[in-house]
C-alpha positions in Angstrom: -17.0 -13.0 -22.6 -13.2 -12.1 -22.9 -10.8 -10.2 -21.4 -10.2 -6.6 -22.3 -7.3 -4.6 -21.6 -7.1 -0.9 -20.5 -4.4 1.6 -19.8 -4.6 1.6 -16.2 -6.0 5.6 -15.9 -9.2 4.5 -17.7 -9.5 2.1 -15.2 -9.2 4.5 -12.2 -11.6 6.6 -13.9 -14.1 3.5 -14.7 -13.5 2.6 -11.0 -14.6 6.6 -9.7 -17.1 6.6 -12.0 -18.8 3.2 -11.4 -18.6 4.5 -7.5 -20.6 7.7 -8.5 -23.3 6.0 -10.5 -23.8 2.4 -8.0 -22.4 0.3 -10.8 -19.8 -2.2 -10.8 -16.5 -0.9 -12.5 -17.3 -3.7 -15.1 -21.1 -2.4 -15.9 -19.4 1.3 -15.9 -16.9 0.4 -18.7 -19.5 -1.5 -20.5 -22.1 1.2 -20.2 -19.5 3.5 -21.4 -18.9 1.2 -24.5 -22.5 0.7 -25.5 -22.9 4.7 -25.4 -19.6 5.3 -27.3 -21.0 2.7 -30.3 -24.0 4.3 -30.2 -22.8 7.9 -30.5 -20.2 6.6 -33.6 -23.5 5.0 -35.3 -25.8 8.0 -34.6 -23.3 11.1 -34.6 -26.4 13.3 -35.0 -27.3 11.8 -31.2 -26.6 13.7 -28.0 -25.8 11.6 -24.7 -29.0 13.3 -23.6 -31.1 11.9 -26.7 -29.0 8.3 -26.7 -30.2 7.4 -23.1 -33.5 9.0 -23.7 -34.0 6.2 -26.4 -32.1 3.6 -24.7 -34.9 3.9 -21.7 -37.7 4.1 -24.2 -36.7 1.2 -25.5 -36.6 -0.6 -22.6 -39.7 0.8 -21.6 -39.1 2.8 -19.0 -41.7 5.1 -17.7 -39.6 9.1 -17.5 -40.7 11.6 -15.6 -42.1 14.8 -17.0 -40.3 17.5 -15.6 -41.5 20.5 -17.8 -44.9 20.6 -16.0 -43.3 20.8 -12.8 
């Protein structure tokens, strides 16, 4: 584990968002990393699809809203 540094509006941002979304500003900036590698290794990938596969891989049971 290391220290990363920010430009301090990032961090505001990371702070609001991690507020939204019941997540530490930490887990928000890393969360926001992980998606950002993943979007630059699969550019074909929306944020949509990248999440979709990040629950499926970690098994998460979705909800099937189309039958609704």
């Amino acid at each position: 584990m290391g220290i990363v540094k920010i430009d301090d509006d990032l961090h505001e941002e990371a702070r609001r968002a991690s507020t939204v979304m019941c997540r530490s500003i930490n887990a928000q900036a890393e969360f926001w990393m992980k998606v950002g590698m993943l979007a630059e290794s699969n550019p074909t990938l929306s944020f949509n699809d990248i999440v979709k596969a990040q629950l499926a891989s970690a098994q998460v049971r979705l909800a099937d809203f189309a039958d609704a």
